[in-house]
ROGU-990441 format. One line per field, with one value per atom (N, C-alpha, C): residue number from 1; residue in three letters; atom name; x negated, y negated, z. Coordinates in steps of 0.001 Angstrom, whole numbers, plus 500000, padded with zeros to 6 digits. Layout:
% ROGU-990441
nr [NUM  ...]
rest [Ala  ...]
atom [CA  ...]
X [X  ...]
Y [Y  ...]
Z [Z  ...]
% end
This chain:
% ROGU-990441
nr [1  1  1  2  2  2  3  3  3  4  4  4  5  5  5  6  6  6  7  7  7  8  8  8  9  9  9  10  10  10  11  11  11  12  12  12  13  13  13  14  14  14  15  15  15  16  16  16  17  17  17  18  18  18  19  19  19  20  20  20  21  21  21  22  22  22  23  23  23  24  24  24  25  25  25  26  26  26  27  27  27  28  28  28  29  29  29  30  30  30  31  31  31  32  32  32  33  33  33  34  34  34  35  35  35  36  36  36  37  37  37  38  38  38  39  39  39  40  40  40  41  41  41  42  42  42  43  43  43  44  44  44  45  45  45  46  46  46  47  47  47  48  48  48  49  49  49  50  50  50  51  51  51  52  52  52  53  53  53  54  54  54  55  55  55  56  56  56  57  57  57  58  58  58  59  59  59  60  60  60  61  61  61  62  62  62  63  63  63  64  64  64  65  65  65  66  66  66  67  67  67  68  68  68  69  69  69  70  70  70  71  71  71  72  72  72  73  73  73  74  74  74  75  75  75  76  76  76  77  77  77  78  78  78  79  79  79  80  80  80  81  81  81  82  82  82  83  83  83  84  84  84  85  85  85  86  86  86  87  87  87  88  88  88  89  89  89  90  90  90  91  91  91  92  92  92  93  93  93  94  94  94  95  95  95  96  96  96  97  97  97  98  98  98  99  99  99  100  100  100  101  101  101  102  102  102  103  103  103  104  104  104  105  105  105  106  106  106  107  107  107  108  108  108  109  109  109  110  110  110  111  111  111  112  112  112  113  113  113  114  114  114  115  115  115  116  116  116  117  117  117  118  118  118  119  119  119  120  120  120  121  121  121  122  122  122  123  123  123  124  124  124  125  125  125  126  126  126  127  127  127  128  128  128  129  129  129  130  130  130  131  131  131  132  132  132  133  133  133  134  134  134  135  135  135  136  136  136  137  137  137  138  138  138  139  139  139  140  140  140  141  141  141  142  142  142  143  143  143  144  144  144  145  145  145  146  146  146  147  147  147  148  148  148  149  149  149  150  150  150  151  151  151  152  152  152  153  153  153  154  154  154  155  155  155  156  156  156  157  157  157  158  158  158  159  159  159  160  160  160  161  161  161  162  162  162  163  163  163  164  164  164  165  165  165  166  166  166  167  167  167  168  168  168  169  169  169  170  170  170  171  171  171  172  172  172  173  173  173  174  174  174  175  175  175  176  176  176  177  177  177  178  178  178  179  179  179  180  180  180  181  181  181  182  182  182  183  183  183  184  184  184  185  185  185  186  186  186  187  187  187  188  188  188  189  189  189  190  190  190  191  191  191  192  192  192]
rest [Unk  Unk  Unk  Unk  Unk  Unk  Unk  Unk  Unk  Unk  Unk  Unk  Unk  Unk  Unk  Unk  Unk  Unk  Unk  Unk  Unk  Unk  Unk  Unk  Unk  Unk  Unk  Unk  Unk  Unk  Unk  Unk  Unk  Unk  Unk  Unk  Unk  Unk  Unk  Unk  Unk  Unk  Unk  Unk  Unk  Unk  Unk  Unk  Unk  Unk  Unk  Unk  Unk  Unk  Unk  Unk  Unk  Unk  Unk  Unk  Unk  Unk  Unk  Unk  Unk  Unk  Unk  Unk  Unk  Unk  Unk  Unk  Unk  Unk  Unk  Unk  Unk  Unk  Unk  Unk  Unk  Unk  Unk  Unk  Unk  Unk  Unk  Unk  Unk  Unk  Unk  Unk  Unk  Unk  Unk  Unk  Unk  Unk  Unk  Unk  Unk  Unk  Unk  Unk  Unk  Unk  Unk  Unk  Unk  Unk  Unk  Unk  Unk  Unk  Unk  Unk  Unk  Unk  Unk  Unk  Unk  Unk  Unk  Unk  Unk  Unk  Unk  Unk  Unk  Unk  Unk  Unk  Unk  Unk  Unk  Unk  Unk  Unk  Unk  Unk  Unk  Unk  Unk  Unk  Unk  Unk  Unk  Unk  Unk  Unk  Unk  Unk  Unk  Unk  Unk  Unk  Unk  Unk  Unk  Unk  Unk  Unk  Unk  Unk  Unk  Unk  Unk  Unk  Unk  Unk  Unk  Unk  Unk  Unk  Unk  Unk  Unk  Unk  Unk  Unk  Unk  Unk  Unk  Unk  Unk  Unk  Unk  Unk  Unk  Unk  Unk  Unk  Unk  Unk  Unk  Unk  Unk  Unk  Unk  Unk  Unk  Unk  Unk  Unk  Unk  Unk  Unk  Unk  Unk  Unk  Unk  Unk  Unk  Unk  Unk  Unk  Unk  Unk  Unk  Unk  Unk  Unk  Unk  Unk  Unk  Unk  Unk  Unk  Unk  Unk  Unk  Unk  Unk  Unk  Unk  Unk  Unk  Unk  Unk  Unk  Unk  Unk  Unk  Unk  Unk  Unk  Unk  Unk  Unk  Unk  Unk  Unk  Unk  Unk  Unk  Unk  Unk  Unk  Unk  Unk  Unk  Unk  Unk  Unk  Unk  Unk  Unk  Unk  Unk  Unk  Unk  Unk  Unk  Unk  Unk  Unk  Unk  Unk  Unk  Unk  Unk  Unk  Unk  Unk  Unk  Unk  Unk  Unk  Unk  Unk  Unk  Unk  Unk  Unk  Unk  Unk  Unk  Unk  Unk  Unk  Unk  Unk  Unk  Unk  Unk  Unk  Unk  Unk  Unk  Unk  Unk  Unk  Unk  Unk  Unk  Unk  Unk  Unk  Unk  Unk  Unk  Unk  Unk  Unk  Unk  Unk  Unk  Unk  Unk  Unk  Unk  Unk  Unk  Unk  Unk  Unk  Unk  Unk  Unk  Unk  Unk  Unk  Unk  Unk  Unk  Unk  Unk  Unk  Unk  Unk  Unk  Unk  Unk  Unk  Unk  Unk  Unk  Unk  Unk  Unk  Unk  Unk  Unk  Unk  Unk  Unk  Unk  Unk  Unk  Unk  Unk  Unk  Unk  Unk  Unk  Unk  Unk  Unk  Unk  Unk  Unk  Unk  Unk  Unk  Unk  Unk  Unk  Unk  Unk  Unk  Unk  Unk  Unk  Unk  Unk  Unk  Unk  Unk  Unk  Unk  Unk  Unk  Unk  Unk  Unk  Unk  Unk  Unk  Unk  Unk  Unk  Unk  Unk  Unk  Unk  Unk  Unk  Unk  Unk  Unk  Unk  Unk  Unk  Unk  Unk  Unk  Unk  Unk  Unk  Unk  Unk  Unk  Unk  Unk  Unk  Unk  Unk  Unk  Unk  Unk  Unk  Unk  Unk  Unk  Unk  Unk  Unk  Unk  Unk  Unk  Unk  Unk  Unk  Unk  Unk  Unk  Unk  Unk  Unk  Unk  Unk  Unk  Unk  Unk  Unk  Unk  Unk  Unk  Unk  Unk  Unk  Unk  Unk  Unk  Unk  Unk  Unk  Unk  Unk  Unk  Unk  Unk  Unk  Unk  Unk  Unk  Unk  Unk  Unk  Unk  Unk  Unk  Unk  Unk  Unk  Unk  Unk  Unk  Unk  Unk  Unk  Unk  Unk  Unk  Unk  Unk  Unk  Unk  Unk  Unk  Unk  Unk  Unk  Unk  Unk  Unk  Unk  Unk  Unk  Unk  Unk  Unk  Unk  Unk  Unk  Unk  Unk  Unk  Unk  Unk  Unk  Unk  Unk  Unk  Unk  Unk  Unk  Unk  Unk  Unk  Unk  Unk  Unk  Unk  Unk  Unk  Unk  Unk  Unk  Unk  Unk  Unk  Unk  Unk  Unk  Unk  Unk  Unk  Unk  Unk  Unk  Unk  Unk  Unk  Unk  Unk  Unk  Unk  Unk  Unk  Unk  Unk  Unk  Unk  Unk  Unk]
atom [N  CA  C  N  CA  C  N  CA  C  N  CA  C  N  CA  C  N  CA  C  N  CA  C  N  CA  C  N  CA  C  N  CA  C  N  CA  C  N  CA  C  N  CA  C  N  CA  C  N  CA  C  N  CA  C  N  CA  C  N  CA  C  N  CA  C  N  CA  C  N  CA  C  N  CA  C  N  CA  C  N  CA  C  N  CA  C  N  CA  C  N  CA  C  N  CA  C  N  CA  C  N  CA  C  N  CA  C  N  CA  C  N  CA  C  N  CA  C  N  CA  C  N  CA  C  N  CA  C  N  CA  C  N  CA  C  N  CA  C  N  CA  C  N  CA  C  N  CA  C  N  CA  C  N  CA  C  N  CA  C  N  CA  C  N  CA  C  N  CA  C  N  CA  C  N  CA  C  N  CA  C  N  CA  C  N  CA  C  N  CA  C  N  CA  C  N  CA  C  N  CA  C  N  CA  C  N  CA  C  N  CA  C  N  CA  C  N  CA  C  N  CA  C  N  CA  C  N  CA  C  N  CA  C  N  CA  C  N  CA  C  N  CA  C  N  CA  C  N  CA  C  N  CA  C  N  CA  C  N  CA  C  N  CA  C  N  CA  C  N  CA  C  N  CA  C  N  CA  C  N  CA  C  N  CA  C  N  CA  C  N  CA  C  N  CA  C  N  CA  C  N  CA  C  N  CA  C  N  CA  C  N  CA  C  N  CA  C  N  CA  C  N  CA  C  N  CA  C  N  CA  C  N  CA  C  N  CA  C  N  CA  C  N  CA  C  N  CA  C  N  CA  C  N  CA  C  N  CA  C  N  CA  C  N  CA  C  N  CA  C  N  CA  C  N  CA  C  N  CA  C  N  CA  C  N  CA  C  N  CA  C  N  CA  C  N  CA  C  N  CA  C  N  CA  C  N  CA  C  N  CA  C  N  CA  C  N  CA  C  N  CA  C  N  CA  C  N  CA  C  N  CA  C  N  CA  C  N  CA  C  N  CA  C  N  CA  C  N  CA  C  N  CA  C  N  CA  C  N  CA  C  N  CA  C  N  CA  C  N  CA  C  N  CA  C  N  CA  C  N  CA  C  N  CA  C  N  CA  C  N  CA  C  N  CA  C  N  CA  C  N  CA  C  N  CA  C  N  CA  C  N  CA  C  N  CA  C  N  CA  C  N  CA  C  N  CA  C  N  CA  C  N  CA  C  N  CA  C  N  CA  C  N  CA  C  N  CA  C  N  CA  C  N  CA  C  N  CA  C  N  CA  C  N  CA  C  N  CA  C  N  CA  C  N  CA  C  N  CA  C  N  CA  C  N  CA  C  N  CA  C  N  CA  C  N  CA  C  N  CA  C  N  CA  C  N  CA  C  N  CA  C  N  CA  C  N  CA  C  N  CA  C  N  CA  C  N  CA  C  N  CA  C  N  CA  C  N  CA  C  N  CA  C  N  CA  C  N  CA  C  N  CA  C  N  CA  C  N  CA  C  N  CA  C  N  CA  C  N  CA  C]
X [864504  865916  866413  865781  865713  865950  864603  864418  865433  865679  866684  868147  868427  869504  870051  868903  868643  868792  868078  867488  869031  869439  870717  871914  872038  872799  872312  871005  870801  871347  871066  871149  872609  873385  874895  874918  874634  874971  874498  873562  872881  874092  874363  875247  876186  877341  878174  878518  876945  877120  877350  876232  876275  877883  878267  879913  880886  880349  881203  881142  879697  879734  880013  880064  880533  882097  882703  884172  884912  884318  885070  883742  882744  881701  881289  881061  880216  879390  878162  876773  876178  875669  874828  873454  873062  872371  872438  871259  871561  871078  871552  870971  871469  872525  872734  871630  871063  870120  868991  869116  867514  868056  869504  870124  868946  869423  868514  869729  868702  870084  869715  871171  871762  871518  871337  871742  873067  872669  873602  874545  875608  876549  877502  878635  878824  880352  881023  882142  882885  884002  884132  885233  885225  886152  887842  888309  889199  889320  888764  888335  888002  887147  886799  888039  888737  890246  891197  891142  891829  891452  890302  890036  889647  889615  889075  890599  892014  893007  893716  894731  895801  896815  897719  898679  898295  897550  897139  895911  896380  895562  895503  896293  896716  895715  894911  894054  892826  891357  890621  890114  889499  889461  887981  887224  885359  884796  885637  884715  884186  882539  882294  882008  881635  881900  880327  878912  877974  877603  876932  876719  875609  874613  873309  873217  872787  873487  873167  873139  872802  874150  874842  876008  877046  877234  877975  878204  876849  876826  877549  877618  878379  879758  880333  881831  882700  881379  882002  881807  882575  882331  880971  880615  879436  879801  881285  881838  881923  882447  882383  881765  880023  879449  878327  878296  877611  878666  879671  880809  880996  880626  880814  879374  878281  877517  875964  875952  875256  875534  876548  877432  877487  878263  878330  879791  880362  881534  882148  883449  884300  884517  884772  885504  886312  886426  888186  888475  889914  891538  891227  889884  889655  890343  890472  890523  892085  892282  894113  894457  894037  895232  895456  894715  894465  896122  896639  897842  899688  899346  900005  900612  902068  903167  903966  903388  904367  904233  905205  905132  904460  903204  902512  901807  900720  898931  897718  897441  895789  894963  893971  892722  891733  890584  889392  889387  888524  888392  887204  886656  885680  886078  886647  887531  888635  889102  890956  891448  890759  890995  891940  893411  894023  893355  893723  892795  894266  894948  895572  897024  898292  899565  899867  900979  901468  902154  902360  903079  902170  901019  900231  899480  899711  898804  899642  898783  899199  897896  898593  898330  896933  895826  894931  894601  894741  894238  892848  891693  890475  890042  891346  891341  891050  890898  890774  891967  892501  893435  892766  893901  893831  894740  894525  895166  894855  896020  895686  895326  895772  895424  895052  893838  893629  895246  895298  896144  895928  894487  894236  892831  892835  891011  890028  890506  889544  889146  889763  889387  888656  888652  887436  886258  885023  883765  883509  883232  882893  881371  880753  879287  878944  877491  877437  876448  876862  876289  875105  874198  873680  872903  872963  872708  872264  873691  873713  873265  872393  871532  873149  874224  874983  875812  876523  876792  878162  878318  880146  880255  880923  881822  882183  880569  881339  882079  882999  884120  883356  883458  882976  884165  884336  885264  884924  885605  884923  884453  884852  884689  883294  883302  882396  881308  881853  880419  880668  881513  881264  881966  881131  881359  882823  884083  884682  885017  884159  884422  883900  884984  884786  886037  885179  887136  886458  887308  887550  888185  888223  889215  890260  890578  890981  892583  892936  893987  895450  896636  897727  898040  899257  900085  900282  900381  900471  898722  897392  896673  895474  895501  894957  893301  893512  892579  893001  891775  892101  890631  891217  890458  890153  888917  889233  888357  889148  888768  888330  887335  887322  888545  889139  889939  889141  888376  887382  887006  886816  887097  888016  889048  890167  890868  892259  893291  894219  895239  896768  897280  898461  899265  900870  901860  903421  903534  904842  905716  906554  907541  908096  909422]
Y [082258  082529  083518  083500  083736  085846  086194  087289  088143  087398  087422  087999  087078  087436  088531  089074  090121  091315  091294  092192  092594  091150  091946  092418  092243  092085  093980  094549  095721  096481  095895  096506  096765  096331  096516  097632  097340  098389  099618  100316  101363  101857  100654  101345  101541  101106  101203  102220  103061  104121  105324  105200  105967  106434  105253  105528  105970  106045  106887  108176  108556  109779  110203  109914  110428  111061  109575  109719  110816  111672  112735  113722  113575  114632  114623  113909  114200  113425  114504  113994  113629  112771  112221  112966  114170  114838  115853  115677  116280  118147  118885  120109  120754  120026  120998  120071  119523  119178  120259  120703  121898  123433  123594  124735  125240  126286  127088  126770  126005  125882  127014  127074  128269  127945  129050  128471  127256  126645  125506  126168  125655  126228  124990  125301  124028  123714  124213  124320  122729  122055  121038  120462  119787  120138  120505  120179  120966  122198  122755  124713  124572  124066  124834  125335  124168  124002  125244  125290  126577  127528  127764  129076  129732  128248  129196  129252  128487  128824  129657  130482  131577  132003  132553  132433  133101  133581  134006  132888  131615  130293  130402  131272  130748  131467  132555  133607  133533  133386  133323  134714  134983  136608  136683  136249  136329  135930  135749  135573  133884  133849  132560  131763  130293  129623  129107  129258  128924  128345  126330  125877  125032  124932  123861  122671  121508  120558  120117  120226  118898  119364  120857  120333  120063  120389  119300  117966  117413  115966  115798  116327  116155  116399  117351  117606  116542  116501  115387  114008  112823  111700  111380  110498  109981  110379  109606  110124  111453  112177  113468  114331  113917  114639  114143  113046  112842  113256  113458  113958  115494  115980  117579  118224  117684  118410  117659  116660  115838  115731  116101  115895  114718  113903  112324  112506  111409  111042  109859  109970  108907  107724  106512  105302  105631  105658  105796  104963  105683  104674  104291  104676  104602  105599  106781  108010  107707  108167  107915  108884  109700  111214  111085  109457  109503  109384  108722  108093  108628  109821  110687  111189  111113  112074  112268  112660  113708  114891  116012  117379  117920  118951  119121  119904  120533  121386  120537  120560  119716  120871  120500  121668  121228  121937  121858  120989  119604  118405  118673  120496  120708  122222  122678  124522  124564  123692  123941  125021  125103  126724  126016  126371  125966  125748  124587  124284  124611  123521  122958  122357  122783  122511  120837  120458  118763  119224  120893  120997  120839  120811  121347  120188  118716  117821  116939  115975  115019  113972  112966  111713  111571  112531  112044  110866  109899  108327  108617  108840  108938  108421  107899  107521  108797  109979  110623  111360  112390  113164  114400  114704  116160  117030  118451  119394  120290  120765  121914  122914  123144  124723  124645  125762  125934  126584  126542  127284  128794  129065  130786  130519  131319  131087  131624  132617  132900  131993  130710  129912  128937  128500  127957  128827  127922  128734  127443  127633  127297  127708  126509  126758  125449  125982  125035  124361  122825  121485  121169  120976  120068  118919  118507  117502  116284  115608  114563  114408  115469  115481  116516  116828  117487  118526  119753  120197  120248  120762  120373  121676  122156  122986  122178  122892  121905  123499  122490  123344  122891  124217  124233  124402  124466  125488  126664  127880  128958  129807  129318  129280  128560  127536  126780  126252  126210  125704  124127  123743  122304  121951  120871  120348  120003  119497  119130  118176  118584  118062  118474  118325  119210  119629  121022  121189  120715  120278  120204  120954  120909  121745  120892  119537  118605  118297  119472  118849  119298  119320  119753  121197  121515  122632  123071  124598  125572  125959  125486  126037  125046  123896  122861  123054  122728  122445  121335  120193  118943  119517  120101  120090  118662  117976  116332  116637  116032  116567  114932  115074  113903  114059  112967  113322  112668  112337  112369  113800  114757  116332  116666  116605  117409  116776  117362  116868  117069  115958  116567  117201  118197  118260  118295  117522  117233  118681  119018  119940  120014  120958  121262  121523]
Z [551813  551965  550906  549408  548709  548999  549711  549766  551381  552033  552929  552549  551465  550598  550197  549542  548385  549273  550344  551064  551768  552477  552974  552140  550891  549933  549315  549450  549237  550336  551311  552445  552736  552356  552527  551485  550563  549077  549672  550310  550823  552039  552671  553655  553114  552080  551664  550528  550254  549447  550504  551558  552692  553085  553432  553558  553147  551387  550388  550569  550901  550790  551962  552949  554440  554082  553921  553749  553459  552402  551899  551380  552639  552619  551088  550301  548976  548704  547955  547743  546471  546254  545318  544644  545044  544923  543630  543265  542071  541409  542299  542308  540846  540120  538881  538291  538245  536807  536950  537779  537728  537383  537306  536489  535051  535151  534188  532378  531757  530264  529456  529275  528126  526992  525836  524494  523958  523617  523163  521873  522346  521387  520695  520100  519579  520037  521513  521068  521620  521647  521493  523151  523473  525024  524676  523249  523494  522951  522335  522265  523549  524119  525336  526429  526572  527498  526511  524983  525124  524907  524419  525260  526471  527736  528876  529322  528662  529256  528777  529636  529371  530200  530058  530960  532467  532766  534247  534717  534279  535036  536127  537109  538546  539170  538498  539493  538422  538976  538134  537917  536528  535895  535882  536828  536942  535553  534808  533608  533514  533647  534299  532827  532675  531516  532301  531476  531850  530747  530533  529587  529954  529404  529246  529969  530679  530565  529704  528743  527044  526780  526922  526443  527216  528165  529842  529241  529167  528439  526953  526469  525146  525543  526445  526469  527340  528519  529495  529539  530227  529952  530777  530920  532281  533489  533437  535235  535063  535017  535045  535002  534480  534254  535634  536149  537571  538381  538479  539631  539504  538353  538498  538295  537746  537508  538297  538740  540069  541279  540903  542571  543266  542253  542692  543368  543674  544243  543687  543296  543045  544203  543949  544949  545482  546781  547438  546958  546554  546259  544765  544274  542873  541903  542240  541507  540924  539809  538833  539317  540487  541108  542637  543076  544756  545263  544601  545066  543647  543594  542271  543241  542704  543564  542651  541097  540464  540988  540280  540649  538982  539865  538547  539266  538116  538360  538315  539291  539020  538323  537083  536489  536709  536560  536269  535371  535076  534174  533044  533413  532462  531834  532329  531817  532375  532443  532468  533268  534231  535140  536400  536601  537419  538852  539916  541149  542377  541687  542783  542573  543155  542661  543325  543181  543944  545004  544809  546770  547543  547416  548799  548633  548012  547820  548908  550157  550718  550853  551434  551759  553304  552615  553917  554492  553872  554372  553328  553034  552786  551364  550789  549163  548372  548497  547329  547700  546226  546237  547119  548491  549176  549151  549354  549238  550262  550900  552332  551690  550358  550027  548323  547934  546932  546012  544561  543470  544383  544267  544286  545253  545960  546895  545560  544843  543602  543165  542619  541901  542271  543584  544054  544750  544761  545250  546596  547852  548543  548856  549535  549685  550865  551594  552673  551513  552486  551929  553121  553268  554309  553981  552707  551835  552177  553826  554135  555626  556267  557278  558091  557835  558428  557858  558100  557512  556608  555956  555143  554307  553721  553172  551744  550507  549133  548492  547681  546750  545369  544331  543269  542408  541238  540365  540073  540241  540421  539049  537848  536367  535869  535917  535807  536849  537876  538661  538790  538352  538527  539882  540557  541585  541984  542467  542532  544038  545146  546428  547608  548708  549745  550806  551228  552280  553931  554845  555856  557195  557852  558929  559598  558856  559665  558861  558289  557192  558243  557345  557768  558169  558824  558642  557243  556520  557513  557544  556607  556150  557684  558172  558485  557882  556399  555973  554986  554406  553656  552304  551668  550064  549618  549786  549526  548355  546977  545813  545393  544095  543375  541971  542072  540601  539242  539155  537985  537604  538381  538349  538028  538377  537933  536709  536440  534814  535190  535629  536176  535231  534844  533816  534856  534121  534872  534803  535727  535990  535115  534166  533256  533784]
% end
């Protein structure tokens, strides 16, 4: 009975990861760990946030922010660093931005490079925070996924490279697209 247990008790956990990642198309796969590392440098996550920021946040300036992962791992927490640089996925209805209806900028949670404003953020049902429309199309990098035996549309940060999600074709007016982001990725900052 013993092994019955266990077995179905895995067996749920397998389907129930399966399901995470369906939900909002993101994969568990880990294609940044085989990135080529850079010289290690020493700078700290907040130098990093100000110097990759400046007042033209809203449009990204190609200048890309390429770092090791030994130091990924030092700047970022655990979550963040399997959600942006493994390409893990947050819990629906888990994320502290799924259910946020201040008015504000969502950033990049690893270079502070503007993503995504609170106008264009709604309520998909899917537990994570969505958005019909990027800040700037510059600033994100889109790329096909086929990761999960089907295909999807992942969104990167277009600065850094780090993972952030995926877009859809299934979103609202006027753009009908759903940016379904992880917010372990991103950094709200309020509206002023």
């Amino acid at each position: 009975m013993k092994f019955k247990t266990g077995f179905i008790f895995a067996l749920i956990l397998s389907i129930t990861a399966i399901g995470f990642a369906l939900g909002c198309g993101q994969s568990s796969a880990s294609k940044k760990e085989a990135e080529v590392t850079a010289p290690e440098t020493s700078a700290t996550p907040s130098k990093t946030a100000a110097a990759s920021s400046t007042a033209s946040d809203n449009v990204f300036d190609g200048q890309k922010l390429v770092r090791s992962n030994i130091e990924w791992k030092k700047i970022l927490t655990p979550a963040q660093y399997s959600i942006m640089r493994e390409e893990g996925t947050d819990i629906p209805y888990e994320s502290q931005y799924h259910d946020n209806h201040e008015n504000g900028d969502y950033y990049c949670a690893a270079c502070h490079l503007k993503l995504f404003s609170s106008e264009t953020k709604f309520d998909s049902g899917t537990g994570w925070p969505s958005f019909y429309q990027a800040i700037n199309s510059k600033n994100v990098v889109e790329k096909v996924d086929k990761s999960l035996g089907e295909t999807r549309t992942e969104v990167e940060c277009a600065r850094c490279g780090a993972h952030l999600g995926h877009v859809f074709d299934d979103g609202p007016k006027p753009t009908g697209l759903r940016y379904c982001m992880n917010g372990t990725a991103l950094k709200f900052e309020k509206g002023k």
